[in-house]
C-alpha positions as CSV (number, residue, x, y, z in Angstrom):
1,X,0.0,0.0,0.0
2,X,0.7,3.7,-0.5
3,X,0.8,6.6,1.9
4,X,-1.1,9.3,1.4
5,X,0.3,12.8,2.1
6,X,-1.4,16.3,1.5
7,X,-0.4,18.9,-0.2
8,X,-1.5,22.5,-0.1
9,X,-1.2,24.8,-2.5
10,X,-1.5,28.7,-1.7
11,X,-0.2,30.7,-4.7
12,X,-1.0,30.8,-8.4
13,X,3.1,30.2,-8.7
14,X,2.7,27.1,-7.0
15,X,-0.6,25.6,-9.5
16,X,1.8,26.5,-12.3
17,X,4.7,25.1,-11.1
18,X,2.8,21.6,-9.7
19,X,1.6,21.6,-14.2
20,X,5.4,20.2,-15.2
21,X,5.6,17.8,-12.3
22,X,2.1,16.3,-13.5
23,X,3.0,16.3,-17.3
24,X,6.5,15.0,-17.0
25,X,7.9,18.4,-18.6
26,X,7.3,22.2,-19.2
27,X,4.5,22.3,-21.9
28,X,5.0,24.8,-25.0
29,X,2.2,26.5,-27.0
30,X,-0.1,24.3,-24.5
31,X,-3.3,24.9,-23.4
32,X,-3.6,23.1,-19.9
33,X,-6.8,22.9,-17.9
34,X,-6.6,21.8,-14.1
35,X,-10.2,20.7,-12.9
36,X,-11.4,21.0,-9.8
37,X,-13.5,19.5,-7.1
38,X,-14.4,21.5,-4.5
39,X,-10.9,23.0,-3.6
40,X,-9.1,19.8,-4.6
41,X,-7.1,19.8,-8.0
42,X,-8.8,17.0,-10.4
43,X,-8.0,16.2,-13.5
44,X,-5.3,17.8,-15.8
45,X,-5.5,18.2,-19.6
46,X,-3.2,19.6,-21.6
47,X,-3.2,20.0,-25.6
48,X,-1.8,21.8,-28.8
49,X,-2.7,25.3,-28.6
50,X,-5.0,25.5,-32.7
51,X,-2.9,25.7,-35.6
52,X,-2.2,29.2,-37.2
53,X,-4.1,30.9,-34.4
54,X,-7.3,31.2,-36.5
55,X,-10.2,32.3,-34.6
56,X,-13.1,30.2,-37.1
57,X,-11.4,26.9,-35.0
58,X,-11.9,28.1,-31.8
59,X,-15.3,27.1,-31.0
60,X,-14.4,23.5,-32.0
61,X,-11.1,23.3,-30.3
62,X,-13.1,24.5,-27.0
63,X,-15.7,21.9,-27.7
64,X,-13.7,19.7,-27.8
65,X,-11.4,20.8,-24.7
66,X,-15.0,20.4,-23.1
67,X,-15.5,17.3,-24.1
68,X,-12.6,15.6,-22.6
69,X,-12.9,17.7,-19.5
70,X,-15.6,15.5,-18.7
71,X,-13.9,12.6,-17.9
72,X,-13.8,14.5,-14.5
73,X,-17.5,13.8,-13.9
74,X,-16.9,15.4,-10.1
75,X,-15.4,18.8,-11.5
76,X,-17.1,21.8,-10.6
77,X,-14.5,24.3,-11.9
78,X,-11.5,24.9,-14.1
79,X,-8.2,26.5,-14.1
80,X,-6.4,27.5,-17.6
81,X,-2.9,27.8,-18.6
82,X,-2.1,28.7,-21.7
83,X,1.7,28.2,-22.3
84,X,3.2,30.5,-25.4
85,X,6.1,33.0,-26.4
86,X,4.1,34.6,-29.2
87,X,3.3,38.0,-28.3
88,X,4.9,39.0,-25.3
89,X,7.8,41.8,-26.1
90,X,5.0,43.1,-29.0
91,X,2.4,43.9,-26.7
92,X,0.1,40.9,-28.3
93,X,-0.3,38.6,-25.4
94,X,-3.8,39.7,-24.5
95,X,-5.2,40.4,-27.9
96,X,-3.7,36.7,-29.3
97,X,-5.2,34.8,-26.4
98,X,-8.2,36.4,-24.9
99,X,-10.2,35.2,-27.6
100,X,-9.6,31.0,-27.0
101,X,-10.3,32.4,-23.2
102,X,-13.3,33.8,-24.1
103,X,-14.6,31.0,-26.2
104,X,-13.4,28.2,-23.5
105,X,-15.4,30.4,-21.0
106,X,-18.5,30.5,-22.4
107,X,-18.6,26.8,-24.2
108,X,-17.6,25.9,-20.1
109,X,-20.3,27.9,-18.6
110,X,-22.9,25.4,-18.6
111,X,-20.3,22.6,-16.4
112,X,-17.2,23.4,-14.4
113,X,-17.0,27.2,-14.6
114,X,-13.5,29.2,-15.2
115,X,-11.8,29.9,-12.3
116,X,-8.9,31.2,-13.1
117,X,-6.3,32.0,-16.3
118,X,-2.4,32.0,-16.7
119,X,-0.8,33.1,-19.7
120,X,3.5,31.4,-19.3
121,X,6.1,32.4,-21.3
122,X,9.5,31.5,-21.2
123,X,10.5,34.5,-18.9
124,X,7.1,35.4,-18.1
125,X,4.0,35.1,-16.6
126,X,0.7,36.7,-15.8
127,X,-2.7,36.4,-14.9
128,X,-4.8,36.9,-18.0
129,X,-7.7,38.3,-16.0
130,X,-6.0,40.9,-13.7
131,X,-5.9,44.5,-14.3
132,X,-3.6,45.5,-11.8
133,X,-0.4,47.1,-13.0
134,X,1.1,46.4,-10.0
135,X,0.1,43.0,-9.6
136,X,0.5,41.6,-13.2
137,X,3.1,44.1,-14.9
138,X,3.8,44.4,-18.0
139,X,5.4,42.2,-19.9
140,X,4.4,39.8,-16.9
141,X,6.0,38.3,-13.5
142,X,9.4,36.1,-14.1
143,X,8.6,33.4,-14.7
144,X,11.7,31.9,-12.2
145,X,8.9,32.6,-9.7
146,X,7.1,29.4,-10.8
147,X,10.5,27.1,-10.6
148,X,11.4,28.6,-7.1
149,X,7.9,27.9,-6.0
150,X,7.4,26.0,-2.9
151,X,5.2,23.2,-4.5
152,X,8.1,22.9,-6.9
153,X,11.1,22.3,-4.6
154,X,8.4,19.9,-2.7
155,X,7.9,17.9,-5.7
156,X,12.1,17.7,-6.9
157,X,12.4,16.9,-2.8
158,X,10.0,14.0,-2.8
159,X,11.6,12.9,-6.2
160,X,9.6,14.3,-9.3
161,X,11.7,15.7,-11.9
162,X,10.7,17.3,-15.3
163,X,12.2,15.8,-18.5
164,X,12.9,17.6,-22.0
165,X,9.6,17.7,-24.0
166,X,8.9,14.4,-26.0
167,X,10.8,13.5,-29.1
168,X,9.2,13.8,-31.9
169,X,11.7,12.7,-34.6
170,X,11.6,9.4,-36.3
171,X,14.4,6.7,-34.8
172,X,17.4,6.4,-36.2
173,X,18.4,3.3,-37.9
174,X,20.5,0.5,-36.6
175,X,23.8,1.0,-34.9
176,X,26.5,-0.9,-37.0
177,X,28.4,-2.2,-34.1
178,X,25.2,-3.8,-33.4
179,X,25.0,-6.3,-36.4
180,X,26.0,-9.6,-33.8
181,X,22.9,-8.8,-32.6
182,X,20.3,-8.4,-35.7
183,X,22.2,-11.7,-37.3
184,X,20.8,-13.4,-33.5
185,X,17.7,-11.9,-33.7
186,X,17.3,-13.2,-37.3
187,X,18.1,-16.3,-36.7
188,X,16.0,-17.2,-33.4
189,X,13.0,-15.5,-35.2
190,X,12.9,-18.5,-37.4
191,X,12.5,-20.9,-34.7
192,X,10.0,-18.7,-32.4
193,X,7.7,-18.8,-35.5
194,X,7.4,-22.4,-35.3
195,X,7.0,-22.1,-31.8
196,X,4.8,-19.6,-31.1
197,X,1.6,-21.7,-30.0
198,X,3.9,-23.9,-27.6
199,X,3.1,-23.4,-23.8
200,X,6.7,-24.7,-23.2
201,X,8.0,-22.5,-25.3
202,X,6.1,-19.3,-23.6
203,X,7.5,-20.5,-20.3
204,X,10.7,-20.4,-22.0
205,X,10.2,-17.2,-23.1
206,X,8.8,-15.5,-19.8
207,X,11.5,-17.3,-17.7
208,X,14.1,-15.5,-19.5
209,X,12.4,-12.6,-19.6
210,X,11.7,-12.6,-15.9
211,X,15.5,-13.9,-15.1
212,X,16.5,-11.1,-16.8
213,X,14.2,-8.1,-15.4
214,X,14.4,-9.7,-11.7
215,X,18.5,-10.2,-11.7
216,X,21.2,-7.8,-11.5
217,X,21.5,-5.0,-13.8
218,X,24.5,-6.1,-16.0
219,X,25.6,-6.0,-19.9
220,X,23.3,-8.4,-22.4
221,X,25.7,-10.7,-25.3
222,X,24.7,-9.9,-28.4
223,X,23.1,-12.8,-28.4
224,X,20.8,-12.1,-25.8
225,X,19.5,-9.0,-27.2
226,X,18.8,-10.5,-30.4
227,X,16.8,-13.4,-28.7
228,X,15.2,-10.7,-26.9
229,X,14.2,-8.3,-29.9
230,X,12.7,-11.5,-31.6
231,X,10.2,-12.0,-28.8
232,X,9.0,-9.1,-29.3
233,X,8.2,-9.7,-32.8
234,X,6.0,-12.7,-31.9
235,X,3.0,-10.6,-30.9
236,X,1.4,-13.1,-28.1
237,X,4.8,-13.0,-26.2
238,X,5.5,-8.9,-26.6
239,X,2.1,-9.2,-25.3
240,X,2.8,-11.6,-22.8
241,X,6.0,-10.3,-21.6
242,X,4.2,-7.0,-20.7
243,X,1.7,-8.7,-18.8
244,X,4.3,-10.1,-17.0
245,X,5.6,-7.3,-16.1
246,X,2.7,-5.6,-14.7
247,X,0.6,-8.4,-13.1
248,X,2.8,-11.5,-13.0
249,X,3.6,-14.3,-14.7
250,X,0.8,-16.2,-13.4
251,X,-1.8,-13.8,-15.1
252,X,0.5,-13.8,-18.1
253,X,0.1,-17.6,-18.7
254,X,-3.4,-18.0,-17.8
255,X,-4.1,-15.0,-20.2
256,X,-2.4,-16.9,-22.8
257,X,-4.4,-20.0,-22.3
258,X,-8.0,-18.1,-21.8
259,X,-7.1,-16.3,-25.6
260,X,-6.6,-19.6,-26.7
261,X,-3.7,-19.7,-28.8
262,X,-1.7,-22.3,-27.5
263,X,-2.0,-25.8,-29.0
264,X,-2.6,-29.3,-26.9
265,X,0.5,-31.0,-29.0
266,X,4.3,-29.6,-27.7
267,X,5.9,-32.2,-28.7
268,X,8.3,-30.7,-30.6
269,X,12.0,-30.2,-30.2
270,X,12.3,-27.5,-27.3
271,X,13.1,-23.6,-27.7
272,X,17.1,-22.7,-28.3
273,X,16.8,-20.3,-25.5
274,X,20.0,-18.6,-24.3
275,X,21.4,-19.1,-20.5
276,X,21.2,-16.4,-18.4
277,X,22.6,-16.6,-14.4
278,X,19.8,-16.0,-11.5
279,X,16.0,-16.8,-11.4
280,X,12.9,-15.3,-11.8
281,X,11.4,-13.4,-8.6
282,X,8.0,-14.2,-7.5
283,X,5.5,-11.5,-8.3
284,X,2.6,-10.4,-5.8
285,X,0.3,-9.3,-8.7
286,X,-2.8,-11.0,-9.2
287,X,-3.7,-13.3,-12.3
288,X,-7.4,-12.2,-11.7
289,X,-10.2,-10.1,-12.0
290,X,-12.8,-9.6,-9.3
291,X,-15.3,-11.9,-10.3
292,X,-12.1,-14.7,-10.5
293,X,-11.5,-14.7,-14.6
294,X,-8.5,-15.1,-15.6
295,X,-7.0,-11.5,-16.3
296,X,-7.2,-11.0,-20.0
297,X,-4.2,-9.8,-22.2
298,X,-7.0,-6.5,-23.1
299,X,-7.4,-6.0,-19.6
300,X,-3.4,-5.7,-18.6
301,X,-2.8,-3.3,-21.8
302,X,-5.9,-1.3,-21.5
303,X,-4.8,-0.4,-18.1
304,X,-8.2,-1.9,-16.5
305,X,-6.0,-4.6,-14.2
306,X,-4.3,-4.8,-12.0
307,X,-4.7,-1.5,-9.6
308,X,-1.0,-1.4,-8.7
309,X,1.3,-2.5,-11.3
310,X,4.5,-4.3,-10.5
311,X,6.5,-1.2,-10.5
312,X,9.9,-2.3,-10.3
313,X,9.4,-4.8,-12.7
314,X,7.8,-2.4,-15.1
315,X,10.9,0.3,-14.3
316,X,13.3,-2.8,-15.3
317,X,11.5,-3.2,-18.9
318,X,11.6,0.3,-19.9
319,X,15.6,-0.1,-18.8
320,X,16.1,-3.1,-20.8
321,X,13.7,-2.3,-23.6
322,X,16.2,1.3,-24.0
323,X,19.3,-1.2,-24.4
324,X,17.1,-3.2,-27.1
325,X,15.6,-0.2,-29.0
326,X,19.5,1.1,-30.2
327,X,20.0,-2.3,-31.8
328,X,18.3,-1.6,-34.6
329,X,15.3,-1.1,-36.7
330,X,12.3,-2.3,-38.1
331,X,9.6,-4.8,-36.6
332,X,11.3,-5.1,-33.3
333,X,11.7,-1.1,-33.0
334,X,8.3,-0.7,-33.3
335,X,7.4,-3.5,-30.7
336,X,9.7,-1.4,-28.0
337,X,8.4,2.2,-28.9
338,X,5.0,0.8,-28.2
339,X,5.9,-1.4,-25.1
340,X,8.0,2.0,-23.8
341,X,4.8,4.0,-25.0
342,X,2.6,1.8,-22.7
343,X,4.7,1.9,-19.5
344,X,4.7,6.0,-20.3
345,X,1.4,6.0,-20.5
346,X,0.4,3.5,-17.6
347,X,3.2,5.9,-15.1
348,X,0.6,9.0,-16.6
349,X,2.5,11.0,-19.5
350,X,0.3,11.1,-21.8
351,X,2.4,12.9,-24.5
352,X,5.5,11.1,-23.6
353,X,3.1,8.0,-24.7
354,X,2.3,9.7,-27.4
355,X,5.3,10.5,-28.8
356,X,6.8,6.8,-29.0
357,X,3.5,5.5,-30.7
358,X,3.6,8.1,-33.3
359,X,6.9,6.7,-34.0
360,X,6.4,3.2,-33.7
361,X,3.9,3.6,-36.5
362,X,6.4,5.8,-38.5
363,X,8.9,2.7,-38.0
364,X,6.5,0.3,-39.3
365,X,3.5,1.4,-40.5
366,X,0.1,0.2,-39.5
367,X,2.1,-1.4,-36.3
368,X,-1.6,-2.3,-34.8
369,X,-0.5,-2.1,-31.4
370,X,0.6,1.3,-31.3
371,X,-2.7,2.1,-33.0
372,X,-4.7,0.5,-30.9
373,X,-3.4,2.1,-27.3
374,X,-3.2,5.3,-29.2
375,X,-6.5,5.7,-30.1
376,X,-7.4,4.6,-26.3
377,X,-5.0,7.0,-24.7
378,X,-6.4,9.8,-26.9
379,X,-9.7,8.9,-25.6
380,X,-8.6,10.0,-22.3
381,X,-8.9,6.5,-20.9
382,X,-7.7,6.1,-17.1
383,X,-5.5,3.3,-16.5
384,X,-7.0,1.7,-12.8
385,X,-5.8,2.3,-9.8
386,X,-6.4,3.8,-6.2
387,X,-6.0,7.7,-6.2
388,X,-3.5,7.3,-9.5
389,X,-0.9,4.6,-8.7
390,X,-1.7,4.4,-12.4
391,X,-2.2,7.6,-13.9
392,X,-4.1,8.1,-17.3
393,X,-3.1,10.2,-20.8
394,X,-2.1,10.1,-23.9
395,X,-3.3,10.5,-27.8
396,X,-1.6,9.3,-30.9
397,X,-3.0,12.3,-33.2
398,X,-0.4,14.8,-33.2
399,X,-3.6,17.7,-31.6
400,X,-5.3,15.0,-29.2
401,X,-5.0,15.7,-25.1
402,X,-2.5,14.7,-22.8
403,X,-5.4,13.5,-19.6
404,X,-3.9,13.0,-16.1
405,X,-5.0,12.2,-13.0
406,X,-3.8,14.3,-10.4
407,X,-5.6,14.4,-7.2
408,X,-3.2,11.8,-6.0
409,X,0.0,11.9,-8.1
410,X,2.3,8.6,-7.7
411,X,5.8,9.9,-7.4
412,X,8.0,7.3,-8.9
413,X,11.1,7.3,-6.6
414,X,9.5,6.8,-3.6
415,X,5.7,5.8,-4.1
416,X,4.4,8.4,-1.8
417,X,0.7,8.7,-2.9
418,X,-0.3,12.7,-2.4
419,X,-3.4,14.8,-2.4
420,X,-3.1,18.7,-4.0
421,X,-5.3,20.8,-2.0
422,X,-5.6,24.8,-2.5
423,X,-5.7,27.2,-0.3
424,X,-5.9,30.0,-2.9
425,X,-4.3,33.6,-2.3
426,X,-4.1,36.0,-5.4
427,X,-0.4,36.8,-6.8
428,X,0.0,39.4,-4.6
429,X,-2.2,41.4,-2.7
430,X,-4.4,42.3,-5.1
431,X,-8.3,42.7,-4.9
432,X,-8.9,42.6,-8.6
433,X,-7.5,38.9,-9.2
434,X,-10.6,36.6,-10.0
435,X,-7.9,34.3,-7.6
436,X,-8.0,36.4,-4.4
437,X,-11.8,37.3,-5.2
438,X,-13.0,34.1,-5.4
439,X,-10.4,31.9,-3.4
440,X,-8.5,33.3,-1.1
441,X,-8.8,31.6,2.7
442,X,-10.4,28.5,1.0
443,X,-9.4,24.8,2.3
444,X,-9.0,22.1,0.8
445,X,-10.0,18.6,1.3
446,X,-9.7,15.1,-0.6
447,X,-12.3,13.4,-2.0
């Protein structure tokens, strides 16, 4: 189990600085919407700020933004940031953005009402509401307020950190000193496709795979990577191997048998599988769902079971699958930019997730996978768990939402489970911030 810890949050510096800790990075020409319940934060959204800033697209774009707001059924307000360098030393800033304000105020006005606006810059920041020259000057507030924020040196003290923006390029291809390892990979990919259906060969396959992400962190042969980047290739066992990963092995092989693909005969000559030192650990996840079915493959990857993921295990495959992914190209590239999308995804960057999907399928085409949990994360699908020890994002579409859970935000380090509570106060003392006016002495409480 978790702990849960609460966190308070008094200053618009500190909602803005709390935005990079939830997304995994600093957002650019974003719109991000916080929800919130009662005087807790909810949900956080953030997406592509329209195309060309044309003003006919608005009312869509803030439909839309509505529309995925909703996954917060609870919310009964919002609070915007829109994150931009365009207009700023010009004068622009108002006249460029008030408009998508306006318009996400009044499609908004019949749900969670608009609490509050930012407008973030690179070295600025301002409310977009206030007319106080001495509380929002012009250009704006430096922006180092938000990074020396208290929430954000709570966050980098409890072990958050905020990453460069996702990549967006296409992988590059394979690394010639690598070739030992795409001739091995070749060559057991012949054999695992005669193999496939064999349940003694999917033991096989998950022993090593669980030898490997349970032992000690040392170099793979070249033959062991390419044994590894074949599995992947075999659909049921990438499948399986994630599976593994987050729920055990257990619900890995009775997954495998409830889908049905492995035949009664195994008979045949036994899986050339490559030694590796140690044993796999025993997992505590459960092979499971509440009403005692076996936990299904869709369920695992959909991020409907389990409600706490093996997270160490899960950690270890996005370690190994990095050492895999520089080996090379093609099928097997695609299989790790999805599996490393998925774990992404499932730990709640959405457009972290995103990026490796859009360049799975870029890597091979069609790769249905990376289609399939793209089109789900851009749903805004949350992946289970208690108060987020799986968080939820994510899109494949290059203008789709980034969705996360924040009410209680898993750090990774250390597991501490955490509730963001305001107790709003304006950015100074100033009467003519929406903040101070309508927030200021409010407490917080979970829900």
């Amino acid at each position: 189990m978790t702990s849960k810890e609460r966190m308070t949050i008094s200053q618009p510096e500190d909602v803005l600085g709390f935005i990079p800790h939830v997304l995994g990075y600093w957002p650019t020409d974003s719109l991000v919407a916080i929800t919130m319940q009662g005087n807790t934060l909810g949900a956080t959204l953030r997406v592509d700020l329209p195309a060309g800033g044309s003003r006919s697209l608005l009312p869509l774009f803030a439909a839309r933004v509505r529309d995925y707001l909703a996954a917060d059924e609870r919310a009964d307000g919002v609070l915007l940031a829109v994150f931009t360098d365009a207009g700023w030393q010009d004068g622009t800033l108002l006249d460029r953005n008030m408009p998508l304000l306006a318009e996400l105020q009044e499609v908004l006005g019949s749900g969670p009402c608009v609490r509050e606006a930012w407008l973030v810059g690179t070295e600025y920041w301002r409310s977009a509401y206030c007319t106080d020259a001495a509380c929002c000057p012009a250009p704006g507030r430096p922006v180092e307020q938000i990074r020396d924020s208290r929430i954000n040196a709570e966050m980098v003290y409890r072990g958050s950190s905020v990453a460069n923006p996702p990549p967006a390029g296409i992988p590059l291809g394979a690394d010639p000193r690598h070739l030992g390892t795409l001739d091995s990979e070749e060559r057991h990919l012949a054999q695992m496709l005669l193999h496939w259906r064999s349940r003694r060969s999917l033991d096989a396959v998950l022993e090593l795979w669980g030898r490997i992400l349970d032992g000690p962190d040392a170099p793979l042969t070249p033959e062991l990577l390419g044994f590894l980047r074949a599995s992947l290739r075999v659909p049921a066992w990438r499948d399986a191997v994630a599976v593994m990963a987050a729920a055990g092995t257990s619900a890995a092989c009775r997954g495998a048998e409830a889908f049905g693909y492995l035949t009664a005969n195994d008979d045949g000559p036994p899986l050339d599988v490559p030694k590796v030192a140690g044993t796999a650990g025993d997992t505590a996840g459960t092979d499971a769902n509440a009403d005692g079915a076996p936990l299904s493959y869709g369920d695992v990857l959909l991020g409907l079971h389990p409600r706490i993921p093996d997270w160490p295990r899960m950690e270890r495959l996005e370690a190994v699958l990095s050492g895999l992914r520089d080996a090379g190209g093609g099928e097997a590239l695609a299989a790790i930019l999805t599996l490393q999308g998925w774990i992404h995804w499932c730990k709640g960057s959405g457009s972290f997730a995103h990026g490796h999907f859009v360049r799975a399928d870029a890597e091979q085409p069609g790769y249905r996978l990376a289609e399939l949990l793209g089109e789900w994360c851009g749903a805004g699908r949350f992946a289970a768990g208690p108060g987020g020890a799986r968080r939820h994002g994510g899109s494949l579409a290059a203008r789709r939402p980034e969705l996360t859970a924040v009410p209680r935000l898993s750090i990774r380090k250390n597991r501490e489970t955490m509730v963001a509570e305001t107790r709003l106060g304006p950015c100074i003392e100033c009467p003519k911030c929406p903040w101070t006016r309508e927030h200021s002495g409010a407490v917080g409480s979970s829900t």
